[in-house]
PDB file of N, CA, C and O in Angstrom:
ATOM      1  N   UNK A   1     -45.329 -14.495 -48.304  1.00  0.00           N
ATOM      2  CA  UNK A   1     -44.012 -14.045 -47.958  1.00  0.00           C
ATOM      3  C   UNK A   1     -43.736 -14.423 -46.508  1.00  0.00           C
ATOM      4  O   UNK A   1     -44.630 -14.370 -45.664  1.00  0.00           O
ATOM      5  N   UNK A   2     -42.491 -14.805 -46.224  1.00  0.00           N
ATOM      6  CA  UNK A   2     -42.048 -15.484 -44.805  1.00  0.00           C
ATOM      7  C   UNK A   2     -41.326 -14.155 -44.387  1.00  0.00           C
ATOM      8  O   UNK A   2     -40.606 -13.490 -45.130  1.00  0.00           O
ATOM      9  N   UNK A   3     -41.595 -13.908 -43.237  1.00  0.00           N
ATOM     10  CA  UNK A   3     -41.197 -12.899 -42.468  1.00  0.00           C
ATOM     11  C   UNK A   3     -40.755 -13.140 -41.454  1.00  0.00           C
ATOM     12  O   UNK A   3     -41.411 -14.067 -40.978  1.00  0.00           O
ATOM     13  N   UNK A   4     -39.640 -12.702 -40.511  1.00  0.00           N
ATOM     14  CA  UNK A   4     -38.886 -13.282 -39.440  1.00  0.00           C
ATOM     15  C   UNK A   4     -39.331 -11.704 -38.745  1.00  0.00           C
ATOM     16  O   UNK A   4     -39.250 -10.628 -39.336  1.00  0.00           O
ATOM     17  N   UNK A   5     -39.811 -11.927 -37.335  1.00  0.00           N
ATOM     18  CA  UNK A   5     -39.893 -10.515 -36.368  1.00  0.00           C
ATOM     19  C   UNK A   5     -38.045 -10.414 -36.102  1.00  0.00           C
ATOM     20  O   UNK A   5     -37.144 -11.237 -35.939  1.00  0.00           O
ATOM     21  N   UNK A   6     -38.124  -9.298 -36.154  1.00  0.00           N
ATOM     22  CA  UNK A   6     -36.584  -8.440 -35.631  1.00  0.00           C
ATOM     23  C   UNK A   6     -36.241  -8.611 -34.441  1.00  0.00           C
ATOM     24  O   UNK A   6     -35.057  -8.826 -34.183  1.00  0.00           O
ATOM     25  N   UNK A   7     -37.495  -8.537 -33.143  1.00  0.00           N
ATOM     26  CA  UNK A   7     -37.446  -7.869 -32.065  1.00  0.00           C
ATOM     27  C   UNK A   7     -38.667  -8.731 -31.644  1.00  0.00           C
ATOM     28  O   UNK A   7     -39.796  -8.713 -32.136  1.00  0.00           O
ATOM     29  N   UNK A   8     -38.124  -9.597 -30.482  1.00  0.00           N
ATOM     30  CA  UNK A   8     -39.138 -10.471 -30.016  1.00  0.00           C
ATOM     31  C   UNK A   8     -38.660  -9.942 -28.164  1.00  0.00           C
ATOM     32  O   UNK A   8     -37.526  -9.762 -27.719  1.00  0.00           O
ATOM     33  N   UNK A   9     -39.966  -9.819 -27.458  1.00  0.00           N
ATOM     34  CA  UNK A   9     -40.032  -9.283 -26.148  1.00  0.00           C
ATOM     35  C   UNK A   9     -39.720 -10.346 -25.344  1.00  0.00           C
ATOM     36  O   UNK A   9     -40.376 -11.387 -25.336  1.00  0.00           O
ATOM     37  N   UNK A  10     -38.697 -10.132 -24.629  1.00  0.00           N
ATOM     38  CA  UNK A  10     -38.242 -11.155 -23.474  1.00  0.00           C
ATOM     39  C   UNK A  10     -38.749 -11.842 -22.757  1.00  0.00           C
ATOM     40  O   UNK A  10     -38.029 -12.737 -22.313  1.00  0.00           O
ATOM     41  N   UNK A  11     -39.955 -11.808 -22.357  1.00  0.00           N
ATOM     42  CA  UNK A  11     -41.054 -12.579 -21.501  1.00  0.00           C
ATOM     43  C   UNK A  11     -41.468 -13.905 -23.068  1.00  0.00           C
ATOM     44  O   UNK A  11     -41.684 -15.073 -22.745  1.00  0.00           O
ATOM     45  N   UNK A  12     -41.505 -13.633 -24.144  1.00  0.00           N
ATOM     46  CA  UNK A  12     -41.409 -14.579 -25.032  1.00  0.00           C
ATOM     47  C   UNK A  12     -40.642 -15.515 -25.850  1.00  0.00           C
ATOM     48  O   UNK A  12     -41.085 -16.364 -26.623  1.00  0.00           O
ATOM     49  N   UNK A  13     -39.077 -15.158 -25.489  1.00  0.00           N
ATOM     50  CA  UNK A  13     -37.672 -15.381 -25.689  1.00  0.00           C
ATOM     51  C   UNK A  13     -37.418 -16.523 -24.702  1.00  0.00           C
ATOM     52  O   UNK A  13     -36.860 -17.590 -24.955  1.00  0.00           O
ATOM     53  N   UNK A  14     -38.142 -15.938 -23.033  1.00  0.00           N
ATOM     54  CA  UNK A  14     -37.599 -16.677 -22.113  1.00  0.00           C
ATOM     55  C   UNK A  14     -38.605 -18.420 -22.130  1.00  0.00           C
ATOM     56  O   UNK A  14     -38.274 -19.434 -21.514  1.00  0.00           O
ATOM     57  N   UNK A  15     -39.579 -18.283 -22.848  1.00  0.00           N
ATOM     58  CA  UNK A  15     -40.273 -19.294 -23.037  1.00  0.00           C
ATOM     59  C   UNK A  15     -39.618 -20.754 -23.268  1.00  0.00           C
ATOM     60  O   UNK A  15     -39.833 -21.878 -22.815  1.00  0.00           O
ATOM     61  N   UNK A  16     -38.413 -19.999 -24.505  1.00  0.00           N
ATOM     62  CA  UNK A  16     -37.089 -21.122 -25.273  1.00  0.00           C
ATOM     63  C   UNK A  16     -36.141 -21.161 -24.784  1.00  0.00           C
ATOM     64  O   UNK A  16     -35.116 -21.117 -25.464  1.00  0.00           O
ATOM     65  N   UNK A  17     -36.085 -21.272 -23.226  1.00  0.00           N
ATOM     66  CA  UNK A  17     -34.841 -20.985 -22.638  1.00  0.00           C
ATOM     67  C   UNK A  17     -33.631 -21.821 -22.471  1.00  0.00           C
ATOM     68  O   UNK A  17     -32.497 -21.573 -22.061  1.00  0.00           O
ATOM     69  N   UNK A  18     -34.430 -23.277 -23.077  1.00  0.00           N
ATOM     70  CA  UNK A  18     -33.612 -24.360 -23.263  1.00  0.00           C
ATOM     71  C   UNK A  18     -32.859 -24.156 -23.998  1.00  0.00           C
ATOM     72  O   UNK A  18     -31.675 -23.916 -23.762  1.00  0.00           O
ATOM     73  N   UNK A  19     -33.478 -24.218 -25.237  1.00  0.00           N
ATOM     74  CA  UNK A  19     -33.008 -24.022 -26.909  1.00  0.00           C
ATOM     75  C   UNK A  19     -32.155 -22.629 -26.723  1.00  0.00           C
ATOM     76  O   UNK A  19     -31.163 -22.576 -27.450  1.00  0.00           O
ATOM     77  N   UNK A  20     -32.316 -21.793 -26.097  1.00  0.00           N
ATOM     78  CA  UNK A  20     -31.655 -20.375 -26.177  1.00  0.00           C
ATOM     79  C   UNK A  20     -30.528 -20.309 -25.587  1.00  0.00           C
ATOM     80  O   UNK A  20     -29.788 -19.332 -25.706  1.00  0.00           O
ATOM     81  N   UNK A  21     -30.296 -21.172 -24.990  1.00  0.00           N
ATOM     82  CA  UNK A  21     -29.146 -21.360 -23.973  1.00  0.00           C
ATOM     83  C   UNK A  21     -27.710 -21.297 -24.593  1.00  0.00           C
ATOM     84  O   UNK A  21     -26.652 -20.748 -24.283  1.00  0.00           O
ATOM     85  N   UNK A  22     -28.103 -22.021 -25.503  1.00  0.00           N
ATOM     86  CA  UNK A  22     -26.674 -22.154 -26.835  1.00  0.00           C
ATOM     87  C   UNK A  22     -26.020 -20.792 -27.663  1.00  0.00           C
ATOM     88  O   UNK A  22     -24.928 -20.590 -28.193  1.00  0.00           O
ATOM     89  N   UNK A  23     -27.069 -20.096 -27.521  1.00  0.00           N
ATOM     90  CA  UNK A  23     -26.875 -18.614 -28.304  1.00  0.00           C
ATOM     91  C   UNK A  23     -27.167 -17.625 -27.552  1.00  0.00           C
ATOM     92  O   UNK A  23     -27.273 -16.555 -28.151  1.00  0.00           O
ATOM     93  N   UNK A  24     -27.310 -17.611 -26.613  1.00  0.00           N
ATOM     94  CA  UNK A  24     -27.741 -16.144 -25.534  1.00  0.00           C
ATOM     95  C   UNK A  24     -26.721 -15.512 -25.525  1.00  0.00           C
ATOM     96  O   UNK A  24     -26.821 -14.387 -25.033  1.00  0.00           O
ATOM     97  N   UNK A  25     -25.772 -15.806 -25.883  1.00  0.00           N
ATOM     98  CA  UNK A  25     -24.373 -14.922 -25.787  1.00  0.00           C
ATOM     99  C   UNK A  25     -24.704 -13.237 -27.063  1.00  0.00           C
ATOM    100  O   UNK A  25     -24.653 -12.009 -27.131  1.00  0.00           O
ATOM    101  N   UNK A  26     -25.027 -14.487 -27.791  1.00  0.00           N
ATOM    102  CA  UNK A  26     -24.922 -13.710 -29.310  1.00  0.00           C
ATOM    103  C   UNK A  26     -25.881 -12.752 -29.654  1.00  0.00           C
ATOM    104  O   UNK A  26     -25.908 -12.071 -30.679  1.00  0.00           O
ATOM    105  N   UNK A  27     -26.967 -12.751 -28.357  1.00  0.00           N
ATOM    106  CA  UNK A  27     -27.977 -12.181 -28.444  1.00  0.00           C
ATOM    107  C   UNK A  27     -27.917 -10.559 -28.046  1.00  0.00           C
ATOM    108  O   UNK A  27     -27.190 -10.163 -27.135  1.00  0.00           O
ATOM    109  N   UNK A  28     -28.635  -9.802 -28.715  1.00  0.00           N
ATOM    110  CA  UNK A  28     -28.401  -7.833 -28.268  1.00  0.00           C
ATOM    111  C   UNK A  28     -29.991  -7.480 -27.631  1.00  0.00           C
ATOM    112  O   UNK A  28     -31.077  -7.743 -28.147  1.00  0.00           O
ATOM    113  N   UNK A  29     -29.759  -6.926 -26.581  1.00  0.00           N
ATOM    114  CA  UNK A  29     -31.001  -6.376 -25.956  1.00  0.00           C
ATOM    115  C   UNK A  29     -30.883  -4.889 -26.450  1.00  0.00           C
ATOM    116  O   UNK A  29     -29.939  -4.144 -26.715  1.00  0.00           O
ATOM    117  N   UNK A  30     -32.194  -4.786 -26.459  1.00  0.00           N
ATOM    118  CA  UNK A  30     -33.214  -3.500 -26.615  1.00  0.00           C
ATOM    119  C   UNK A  30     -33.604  -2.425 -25.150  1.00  0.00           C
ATOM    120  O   UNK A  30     -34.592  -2.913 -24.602  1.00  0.00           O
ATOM    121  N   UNK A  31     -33.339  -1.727 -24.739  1.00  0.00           N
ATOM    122  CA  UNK A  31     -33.491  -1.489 -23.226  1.00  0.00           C
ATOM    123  C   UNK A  31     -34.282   0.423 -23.674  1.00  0.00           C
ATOM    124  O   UNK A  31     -35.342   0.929 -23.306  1.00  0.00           O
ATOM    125  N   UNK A  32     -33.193   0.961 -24.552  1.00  0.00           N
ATOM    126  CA  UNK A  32     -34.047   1.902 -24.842  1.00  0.00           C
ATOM    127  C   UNK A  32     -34.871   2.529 -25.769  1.00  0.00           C
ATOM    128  O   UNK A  32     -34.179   2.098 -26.692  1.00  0.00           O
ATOM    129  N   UNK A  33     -35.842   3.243 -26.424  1.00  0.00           N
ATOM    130  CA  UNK A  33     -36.542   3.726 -27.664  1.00  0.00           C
ATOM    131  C   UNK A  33     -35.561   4.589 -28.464  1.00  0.00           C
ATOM    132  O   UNK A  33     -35.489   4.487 -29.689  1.00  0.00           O
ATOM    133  N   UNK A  34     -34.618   5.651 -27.584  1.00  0.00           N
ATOM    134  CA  UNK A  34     -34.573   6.885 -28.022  1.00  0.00           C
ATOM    135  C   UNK A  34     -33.556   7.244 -27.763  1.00  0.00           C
ATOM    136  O   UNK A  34     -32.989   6.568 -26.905  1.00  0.00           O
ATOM    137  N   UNK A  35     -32.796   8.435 -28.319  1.00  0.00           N
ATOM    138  CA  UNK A  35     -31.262   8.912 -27.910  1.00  0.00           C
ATOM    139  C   UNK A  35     -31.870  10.393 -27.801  1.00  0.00           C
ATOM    140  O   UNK A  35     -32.912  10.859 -28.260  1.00  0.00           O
ATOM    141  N   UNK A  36     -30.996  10.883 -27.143  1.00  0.00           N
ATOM    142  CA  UNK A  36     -31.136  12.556 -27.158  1.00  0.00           C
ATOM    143  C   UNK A  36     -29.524  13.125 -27.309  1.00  0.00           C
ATOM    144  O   UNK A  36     -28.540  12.385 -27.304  1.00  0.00           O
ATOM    145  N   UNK A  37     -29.491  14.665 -27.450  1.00  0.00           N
ATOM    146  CA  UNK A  37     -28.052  15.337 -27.853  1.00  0.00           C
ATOM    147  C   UNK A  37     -27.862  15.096 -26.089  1.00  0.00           C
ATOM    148  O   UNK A  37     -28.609  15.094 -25.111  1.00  0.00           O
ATOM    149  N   UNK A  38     -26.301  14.890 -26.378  1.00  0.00           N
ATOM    150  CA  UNK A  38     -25.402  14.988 -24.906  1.00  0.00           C
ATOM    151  C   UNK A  38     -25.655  16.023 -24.496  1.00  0.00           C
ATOM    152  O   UNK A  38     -26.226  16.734 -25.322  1.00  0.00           O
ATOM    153  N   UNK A  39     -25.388  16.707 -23.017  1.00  0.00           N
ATOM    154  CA  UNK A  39     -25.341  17.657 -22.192  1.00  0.00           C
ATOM    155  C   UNK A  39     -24.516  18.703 -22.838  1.00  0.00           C
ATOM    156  O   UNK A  39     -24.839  19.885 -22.951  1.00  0.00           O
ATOM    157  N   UNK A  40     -23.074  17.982 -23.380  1.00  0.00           N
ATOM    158  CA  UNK A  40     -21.772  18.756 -23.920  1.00  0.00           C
ATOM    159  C   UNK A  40     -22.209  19.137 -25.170  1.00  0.00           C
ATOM    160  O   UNK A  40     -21.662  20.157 -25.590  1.00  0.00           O
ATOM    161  N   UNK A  41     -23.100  18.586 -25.955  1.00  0.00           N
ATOM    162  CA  UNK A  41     -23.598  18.794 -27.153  1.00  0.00           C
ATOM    163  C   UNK A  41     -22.351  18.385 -28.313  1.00  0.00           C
ATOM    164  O   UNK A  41     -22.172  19.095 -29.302  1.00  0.00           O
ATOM    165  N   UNK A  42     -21.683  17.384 -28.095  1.00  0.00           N
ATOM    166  CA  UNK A  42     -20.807  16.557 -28.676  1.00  0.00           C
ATOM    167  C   UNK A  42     -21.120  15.289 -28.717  1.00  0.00           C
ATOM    168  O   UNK A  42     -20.399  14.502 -28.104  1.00  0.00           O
ATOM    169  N   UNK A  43     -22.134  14.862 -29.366  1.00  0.00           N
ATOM    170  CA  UNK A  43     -22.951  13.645 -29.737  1.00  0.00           C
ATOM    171  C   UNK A  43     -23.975  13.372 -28.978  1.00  0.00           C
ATOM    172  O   UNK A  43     -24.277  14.226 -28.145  1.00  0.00           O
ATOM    173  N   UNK A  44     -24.738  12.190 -29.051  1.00  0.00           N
ATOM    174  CA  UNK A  44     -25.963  11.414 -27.958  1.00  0.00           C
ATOM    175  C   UNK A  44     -25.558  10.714 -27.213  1.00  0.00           C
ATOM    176  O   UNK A  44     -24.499  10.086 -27.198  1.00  0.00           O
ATOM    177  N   UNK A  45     -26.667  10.782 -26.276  1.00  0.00           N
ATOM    178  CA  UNK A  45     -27.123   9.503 -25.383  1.00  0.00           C
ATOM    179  C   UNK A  45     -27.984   9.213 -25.206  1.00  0.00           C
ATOM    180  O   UNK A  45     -28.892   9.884 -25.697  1.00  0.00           O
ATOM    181  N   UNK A  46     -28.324   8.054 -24.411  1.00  0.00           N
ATOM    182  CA  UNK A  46     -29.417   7.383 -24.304  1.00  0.00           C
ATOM    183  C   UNK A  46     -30.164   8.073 -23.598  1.00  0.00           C
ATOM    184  O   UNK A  46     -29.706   8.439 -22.516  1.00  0.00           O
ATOM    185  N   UNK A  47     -31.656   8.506 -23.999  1.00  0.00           N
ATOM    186  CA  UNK A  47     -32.473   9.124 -23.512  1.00  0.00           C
ATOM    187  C   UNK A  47     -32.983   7.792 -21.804  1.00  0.00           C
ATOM    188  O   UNK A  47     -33.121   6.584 -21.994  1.00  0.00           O
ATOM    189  N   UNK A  48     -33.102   8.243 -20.811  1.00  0.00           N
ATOM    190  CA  UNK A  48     -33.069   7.157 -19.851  1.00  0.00           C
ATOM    191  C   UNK A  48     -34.323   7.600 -19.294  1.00  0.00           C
ATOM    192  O   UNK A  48     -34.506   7.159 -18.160  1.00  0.00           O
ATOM    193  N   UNK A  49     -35.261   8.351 -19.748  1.00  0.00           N
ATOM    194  CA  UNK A  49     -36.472   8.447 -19.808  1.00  0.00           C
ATOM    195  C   UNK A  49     -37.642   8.087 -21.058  1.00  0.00           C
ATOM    196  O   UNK A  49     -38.853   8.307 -21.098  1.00  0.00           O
ATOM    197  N   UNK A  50     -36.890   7.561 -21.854  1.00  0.00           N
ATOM    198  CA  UNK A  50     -37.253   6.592 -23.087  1.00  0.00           C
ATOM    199  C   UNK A  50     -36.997   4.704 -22.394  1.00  0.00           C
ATOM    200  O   UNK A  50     -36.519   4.042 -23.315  1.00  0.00           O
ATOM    201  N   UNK A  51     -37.101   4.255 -21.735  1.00  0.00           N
ATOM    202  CA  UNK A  51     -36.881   2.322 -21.254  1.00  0.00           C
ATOM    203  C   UNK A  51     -38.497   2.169 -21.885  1.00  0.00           C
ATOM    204  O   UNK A  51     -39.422   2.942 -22.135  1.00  0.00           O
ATOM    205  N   UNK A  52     -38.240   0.672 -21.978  1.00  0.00           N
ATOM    206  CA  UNK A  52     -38.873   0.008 -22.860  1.00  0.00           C
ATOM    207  C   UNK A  52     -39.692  -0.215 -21.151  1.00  0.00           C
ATOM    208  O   UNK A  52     -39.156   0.115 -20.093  1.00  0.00           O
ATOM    209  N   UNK A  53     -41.002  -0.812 -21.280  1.00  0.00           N
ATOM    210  CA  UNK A  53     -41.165  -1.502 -20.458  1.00  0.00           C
ATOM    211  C   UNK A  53     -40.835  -2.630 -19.962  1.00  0.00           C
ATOM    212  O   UNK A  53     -40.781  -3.037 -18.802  1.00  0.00           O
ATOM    213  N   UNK A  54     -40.497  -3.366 -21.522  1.00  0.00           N
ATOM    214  CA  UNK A  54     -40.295  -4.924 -21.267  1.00  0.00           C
ATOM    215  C   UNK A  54     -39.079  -5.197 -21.788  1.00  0.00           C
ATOM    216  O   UNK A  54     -39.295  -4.342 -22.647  1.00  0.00           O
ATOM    217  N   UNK A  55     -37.822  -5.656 -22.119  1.00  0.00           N
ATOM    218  CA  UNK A  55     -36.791  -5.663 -23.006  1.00  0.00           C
ATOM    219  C   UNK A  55     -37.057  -6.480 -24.175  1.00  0.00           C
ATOM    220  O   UNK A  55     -37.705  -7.500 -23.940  1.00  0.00           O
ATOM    221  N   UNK A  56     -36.757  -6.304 -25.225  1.00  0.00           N
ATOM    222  CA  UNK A  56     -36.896  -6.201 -26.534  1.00  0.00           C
ATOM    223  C   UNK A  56     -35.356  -7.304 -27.064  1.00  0.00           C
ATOM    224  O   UNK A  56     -34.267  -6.763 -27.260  1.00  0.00           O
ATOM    225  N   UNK A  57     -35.507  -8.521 -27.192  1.00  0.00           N
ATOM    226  CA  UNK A  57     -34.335  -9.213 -28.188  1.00  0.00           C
ATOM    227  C   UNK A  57     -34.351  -9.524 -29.196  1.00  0.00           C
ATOM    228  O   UNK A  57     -35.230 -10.122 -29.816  1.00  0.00           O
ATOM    229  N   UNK A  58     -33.111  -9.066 -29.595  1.00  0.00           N
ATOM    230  CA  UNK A  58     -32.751  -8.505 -31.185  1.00  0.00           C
ATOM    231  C   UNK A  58     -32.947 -10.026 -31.567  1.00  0.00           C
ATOM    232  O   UNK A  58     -32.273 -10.701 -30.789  1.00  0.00           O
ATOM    233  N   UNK A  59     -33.814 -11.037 -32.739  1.00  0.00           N
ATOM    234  CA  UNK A  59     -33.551 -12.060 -33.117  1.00  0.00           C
ATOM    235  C   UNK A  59     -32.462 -12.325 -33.555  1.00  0.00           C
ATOM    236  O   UNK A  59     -31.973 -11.494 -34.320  1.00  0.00           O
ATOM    237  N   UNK A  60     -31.652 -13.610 -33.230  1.00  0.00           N
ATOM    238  CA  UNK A  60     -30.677 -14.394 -33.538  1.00  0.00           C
ATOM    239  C   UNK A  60     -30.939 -14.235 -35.207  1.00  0.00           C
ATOM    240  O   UNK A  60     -32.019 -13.817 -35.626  1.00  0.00           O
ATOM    241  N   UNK A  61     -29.921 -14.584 -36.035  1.00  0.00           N
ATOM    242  CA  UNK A  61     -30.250 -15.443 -37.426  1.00  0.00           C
ATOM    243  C   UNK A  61     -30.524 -16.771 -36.996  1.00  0.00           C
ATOM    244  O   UNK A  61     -30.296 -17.422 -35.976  1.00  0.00           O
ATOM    245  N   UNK A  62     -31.217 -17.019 -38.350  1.00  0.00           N
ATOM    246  CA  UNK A  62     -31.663 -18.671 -38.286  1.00  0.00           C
ATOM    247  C   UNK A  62     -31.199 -19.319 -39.275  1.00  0.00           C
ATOM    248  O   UNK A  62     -31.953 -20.214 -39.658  1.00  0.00           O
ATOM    249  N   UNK A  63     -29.968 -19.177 -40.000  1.00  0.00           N
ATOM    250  CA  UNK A  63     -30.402 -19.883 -41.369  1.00  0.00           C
ATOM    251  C   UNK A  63     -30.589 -21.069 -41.432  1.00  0.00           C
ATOM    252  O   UNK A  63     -30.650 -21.398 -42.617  1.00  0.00           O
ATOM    253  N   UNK A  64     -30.732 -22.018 -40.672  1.00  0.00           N
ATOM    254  CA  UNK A  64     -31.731 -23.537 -40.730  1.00  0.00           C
ATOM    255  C   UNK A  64     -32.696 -22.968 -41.665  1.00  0.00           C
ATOM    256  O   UNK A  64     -32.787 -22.950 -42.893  1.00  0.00           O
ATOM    257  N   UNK A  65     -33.511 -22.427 -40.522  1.00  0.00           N
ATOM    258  CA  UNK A  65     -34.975 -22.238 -40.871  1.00  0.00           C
ATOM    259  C   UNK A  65     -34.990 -21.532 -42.522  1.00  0.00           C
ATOM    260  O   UNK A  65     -35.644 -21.974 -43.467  1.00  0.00           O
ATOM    261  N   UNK A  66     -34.198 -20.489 -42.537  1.00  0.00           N
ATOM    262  CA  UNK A  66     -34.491 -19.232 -43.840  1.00  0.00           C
ATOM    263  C   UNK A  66     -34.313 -20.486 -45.247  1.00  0.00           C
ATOM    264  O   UNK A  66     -35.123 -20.594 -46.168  1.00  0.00           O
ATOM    265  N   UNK A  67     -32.810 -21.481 -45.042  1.00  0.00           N
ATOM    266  CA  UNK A  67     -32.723 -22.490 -45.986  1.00  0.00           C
ATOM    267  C   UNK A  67     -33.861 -22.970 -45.889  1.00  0.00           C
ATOM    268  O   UNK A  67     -34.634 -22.294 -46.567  1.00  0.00           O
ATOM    269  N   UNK A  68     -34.402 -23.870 -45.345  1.00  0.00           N
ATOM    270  CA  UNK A  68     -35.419 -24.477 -45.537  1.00  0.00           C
ATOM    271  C   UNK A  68     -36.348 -23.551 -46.005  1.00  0.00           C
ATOM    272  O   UNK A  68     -36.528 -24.276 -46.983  1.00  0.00           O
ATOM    273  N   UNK A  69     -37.033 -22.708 -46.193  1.00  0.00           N
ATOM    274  CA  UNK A  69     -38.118 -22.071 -46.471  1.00  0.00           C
ATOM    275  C   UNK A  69     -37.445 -21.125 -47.861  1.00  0.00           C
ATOM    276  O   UNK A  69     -38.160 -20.206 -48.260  1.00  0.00           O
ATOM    277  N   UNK A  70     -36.237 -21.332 -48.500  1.00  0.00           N
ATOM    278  CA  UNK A  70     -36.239 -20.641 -49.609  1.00  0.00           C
ATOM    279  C   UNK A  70     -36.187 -22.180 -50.882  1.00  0.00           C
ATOM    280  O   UNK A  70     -35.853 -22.110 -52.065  1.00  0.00           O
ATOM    281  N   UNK A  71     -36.475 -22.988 -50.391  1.00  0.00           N
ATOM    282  CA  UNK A  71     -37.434 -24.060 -51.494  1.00  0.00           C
ATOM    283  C   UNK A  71     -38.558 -23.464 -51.814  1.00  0.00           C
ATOM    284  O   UNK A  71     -38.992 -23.516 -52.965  1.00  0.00           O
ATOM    285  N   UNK A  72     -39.073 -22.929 -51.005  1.00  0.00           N
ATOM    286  CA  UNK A  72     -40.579 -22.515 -51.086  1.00  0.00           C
ATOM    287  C   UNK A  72     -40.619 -21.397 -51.961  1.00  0.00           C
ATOM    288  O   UNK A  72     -41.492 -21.467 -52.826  1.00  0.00           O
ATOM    289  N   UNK A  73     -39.887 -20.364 -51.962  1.00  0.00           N
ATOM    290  CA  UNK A  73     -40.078 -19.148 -52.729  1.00  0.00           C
ATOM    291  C   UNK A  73     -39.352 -19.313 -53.693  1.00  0.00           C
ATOM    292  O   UNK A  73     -38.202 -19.746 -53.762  1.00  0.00           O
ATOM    293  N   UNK A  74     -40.465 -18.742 -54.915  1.00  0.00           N
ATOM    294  CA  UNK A  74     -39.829 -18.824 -56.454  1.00  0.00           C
ATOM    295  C   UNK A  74     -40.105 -17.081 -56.752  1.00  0.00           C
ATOM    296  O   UNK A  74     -40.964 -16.338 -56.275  1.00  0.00           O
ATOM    297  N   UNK A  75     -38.687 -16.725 -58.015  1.00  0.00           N
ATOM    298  CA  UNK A  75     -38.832 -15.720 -58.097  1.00  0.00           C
ATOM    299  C   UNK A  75     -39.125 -15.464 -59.605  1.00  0.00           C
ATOM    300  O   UNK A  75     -38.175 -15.569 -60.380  1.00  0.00           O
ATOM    301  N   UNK A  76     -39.920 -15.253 -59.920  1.00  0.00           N
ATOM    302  CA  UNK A  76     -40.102 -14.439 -61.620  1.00  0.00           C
ATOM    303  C   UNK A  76     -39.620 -13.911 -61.989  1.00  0.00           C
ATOM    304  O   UNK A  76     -39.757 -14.017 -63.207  1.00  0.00           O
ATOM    305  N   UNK A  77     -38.555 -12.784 -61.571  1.00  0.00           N
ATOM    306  CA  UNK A  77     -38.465 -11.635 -61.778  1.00  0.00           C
ATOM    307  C   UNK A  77     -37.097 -12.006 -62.900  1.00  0.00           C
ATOM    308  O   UNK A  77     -36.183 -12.755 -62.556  1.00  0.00           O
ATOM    309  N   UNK A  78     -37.143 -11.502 -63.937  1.00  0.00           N
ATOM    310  CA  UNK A  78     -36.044 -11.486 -65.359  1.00  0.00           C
ATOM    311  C   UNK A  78     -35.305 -10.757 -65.410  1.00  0.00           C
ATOM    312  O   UNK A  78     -35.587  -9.558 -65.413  1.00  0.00           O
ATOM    313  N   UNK A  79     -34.157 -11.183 -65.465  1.00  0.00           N
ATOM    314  CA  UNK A  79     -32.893  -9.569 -65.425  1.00  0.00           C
ATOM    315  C   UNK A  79     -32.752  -9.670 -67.055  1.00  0.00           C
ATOM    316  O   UNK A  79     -32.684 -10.738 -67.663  1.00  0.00           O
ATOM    317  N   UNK A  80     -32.724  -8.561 -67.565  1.00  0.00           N
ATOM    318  CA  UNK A  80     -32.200  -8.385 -68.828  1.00  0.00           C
ATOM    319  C   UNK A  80     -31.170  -7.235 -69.170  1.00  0.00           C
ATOM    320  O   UNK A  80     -31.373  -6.022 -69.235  1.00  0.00           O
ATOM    321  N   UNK A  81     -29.798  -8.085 -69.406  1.00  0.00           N
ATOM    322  CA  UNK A  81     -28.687  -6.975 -69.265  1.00  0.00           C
ATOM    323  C   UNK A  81     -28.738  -6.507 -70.921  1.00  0.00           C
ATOM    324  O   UNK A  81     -28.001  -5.611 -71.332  1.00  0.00           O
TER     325      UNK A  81
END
């Protein structure tokens, strides 16, 4: 099974910084773990004693890659209506 990580850490993102250059826009950072209830107790916020150490980017889609790699996977599975 081909698996794509969700959440690749920025010190490893910045590696492709060439290639990333084109889509960094589109990209969502990760900054905190956790929310807590508001002060007012009328929804959350960001717990700001929850930070990541390192920031966390949300992977782009790829579908290049996902097309190419669904040649590869066959499915068995039989629907019978």
């Amino acid at each position: 099974m081909l698996i794509f990580p969700i959440f690749i850490p920025k010190i490893l993102f910045q590696r492709e910084a060439s290639h990333v250059e084109g889509f960094a826009k589109e990209c969502a950072v990760v900054t905190h773990y956790r929310l807590k209830a508001s002060p007012d107790g009328k929804g959350v916020v960001v717990d700001e004693d929850a930070a990541w150490k390192e920031e966390l980017i949300v992977r782009p889609t790829s579908e290049p890659s996902s097309g190419y790699y669904r040649n590869w996977i066959k499915s068995y599975v039989t629907f019978r209506f």
